[in-house]
C-alpha positions in Angstrom: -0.4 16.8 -11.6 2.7 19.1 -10.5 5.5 19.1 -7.9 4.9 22.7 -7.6 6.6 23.8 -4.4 3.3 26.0 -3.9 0.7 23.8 -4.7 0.9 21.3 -1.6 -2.3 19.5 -2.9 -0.4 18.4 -5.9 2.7 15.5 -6.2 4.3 14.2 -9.2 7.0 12.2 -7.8 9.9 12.3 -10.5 13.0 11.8 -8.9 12.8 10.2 -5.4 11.9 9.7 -2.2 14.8 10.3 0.5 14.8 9.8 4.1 17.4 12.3 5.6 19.3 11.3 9.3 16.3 9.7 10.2 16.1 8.5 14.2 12.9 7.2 16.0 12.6 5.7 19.3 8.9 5.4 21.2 7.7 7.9 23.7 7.9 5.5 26.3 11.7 4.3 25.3 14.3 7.0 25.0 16.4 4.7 22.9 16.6 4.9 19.2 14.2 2.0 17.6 15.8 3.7 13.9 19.3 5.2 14.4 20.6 8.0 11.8 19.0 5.8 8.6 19.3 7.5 5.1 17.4 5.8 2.5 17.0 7.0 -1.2 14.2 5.1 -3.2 14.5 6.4 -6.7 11.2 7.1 -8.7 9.9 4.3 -10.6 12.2 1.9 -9.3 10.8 -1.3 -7.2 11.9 -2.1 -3.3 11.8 -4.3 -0.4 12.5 -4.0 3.0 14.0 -7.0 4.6 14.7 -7.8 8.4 14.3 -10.2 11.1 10.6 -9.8 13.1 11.0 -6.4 15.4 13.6 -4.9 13.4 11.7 -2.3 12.5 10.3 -2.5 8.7 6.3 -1.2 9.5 7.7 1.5 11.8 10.1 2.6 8.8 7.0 2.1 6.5 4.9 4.4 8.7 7.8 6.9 8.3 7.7 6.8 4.5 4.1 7.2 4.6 3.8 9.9 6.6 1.9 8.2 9.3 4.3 9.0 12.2 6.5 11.5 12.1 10.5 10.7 12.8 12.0 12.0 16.1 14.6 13.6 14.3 15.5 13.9 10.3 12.9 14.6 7.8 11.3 12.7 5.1 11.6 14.5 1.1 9.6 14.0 -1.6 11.5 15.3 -4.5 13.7 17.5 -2.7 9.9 18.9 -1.2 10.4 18.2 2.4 7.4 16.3 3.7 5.4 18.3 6.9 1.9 18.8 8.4 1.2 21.3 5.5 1.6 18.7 2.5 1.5 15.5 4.2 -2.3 14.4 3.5 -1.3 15.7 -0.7 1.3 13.1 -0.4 -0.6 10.3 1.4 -3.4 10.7 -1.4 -0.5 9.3 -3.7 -0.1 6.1 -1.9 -1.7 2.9 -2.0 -1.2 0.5 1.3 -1.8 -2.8 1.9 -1.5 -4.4 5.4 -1.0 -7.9 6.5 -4.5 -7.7 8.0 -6.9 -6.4 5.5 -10.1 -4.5 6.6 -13.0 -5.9 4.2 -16.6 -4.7 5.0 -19.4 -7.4 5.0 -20.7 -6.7 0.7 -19.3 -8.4 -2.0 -15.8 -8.9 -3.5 -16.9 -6.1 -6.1 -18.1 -3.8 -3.2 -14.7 -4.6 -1.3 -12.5 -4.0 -4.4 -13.7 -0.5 -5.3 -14.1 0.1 -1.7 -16.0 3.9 -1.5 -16.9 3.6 -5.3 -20.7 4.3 -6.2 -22.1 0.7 -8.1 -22.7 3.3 -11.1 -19.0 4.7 -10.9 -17.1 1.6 -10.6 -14.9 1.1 -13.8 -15.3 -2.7 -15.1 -11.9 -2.1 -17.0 -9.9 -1.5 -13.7 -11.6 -3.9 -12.0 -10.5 -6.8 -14.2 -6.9 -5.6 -14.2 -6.8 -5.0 -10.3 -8.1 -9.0 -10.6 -5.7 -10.3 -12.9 -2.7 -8.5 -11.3 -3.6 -9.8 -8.0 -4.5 -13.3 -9.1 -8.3 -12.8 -7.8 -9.3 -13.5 -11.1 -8.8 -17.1 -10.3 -10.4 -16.8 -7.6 -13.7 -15.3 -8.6 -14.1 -18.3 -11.3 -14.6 -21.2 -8.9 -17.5 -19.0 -7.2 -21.2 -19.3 -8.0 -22.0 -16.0 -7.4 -18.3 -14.5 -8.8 -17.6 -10.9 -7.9 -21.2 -11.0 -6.3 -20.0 -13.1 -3.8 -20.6 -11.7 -0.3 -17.6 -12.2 1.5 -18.8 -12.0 5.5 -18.5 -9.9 8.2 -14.5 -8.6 8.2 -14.3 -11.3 5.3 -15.1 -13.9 7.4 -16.4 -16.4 4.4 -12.8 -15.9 2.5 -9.1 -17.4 3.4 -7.1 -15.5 5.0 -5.5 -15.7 1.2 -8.5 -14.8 -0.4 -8.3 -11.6 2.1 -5.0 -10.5 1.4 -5.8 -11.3 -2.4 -8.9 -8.1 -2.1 -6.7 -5.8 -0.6 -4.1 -6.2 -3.2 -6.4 -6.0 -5.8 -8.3 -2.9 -3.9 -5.0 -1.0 -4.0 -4.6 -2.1 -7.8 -7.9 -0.4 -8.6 -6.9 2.7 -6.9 -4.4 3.7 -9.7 -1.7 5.4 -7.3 1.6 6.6 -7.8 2.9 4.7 -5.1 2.2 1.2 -3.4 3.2 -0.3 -0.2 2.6 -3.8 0.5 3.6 -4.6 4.4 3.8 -8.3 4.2 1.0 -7.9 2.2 1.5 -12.0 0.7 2.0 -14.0 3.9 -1.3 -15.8 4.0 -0.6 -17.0 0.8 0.8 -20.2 -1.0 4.9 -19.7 -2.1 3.4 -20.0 -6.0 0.7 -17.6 -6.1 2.8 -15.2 -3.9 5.8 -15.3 -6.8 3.0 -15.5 -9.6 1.5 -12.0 -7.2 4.7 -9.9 -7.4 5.8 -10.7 -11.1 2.1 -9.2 -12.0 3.3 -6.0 -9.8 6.8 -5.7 -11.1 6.8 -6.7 -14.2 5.1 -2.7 -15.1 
């Protein structure tokens, strides 16, 4: 890995991710949703972004993530200013989960190393993606455990039990960077605190 300004399929992030005079309205509203926001997340460190409902947290998200682009200000990686030539290097170095997790109708397994070849799947990962995510638990009080088919779009799980496979899918995937967009809210108030100790306490 390398932050080499000319390799842009390679990111190490070592210093920190800054968002520079950023403003964002919608196309079809000419006022500024995000109005001249600087942010600096240093590397390593661990942060939330808190706010009433509409205020704006998944459209900064999608910002950081390189998902939509601001309408003014630019997005840095390391002082490595984020555009269309490096921005799929530095999405491959984030993990995301969403309040609404896709899951394809296989098992847990299948949904947790989601893409992974049965042969390639690494059993080590796997049980620390479950244990950080508090799946583990989960997979116990099933018959079948990890072979458990979970439905079309998860449809035999909780909406908990969801939201417990996409954390643990991102877990798996080993990336630098992890954003969880309200990633808990289908679960209890103790397994979500018991849920982001495991994540923070690395």
């Amino acid at each position: 890995l390398s932050d080499d300004l000319n390799n842009k399929n390679k990111f190490l992030i070592t210093k920190k991710i800054n968002l520079d005079k950023i403003n964002y309205h919608y196309s079809n509203n000419k006022k500024f949703f995000i109005h001249e926001l600087d942010i600096e997340i240093p590397a390593y460190s661990k942060t939330g972004i808190v706010g009433s409902s509409g205020s704006g947290k998944s459209t900064l998200m999608d910002i950081l993530m390189g998902l939509i682009n601001p309408t003014e200000g630019n997005l840095y990686i390391d002082d490595i200013k984020i555009d269309s030539d490096n921005v799929i290097s530095w999405q491959k170095k984030i993990a995301h989960v969403p309040q609404e997790i896709l899951l394809i109708d296989d098992t847990i397994l299948k949904n947790i190393a989601f893409g992974i070849e049965e042969n390639d799947i690494d059993n080590e990962r796997i049980s620390y993606a479950l244990e950080i995510s508090s799946l583990d638990k989960v997979v116990k009080t099933f018959a079948d455990g990890l072979e458990t088919k979970v439905g079309e779009r998860g449809s035999l799980l909780s909406g908990g039990q969801r939201q417990r496979i996409g954390i643990a899918r991102a877990i798996y995937q080993s990336k630098q960077i992890l954003f969880l967009d309200e990633a808990t809210s289908a679960l209890d108030k103790k397994t979500e605190e018991e849920i982001l100790k495991n994540l923070t306490k690395n």
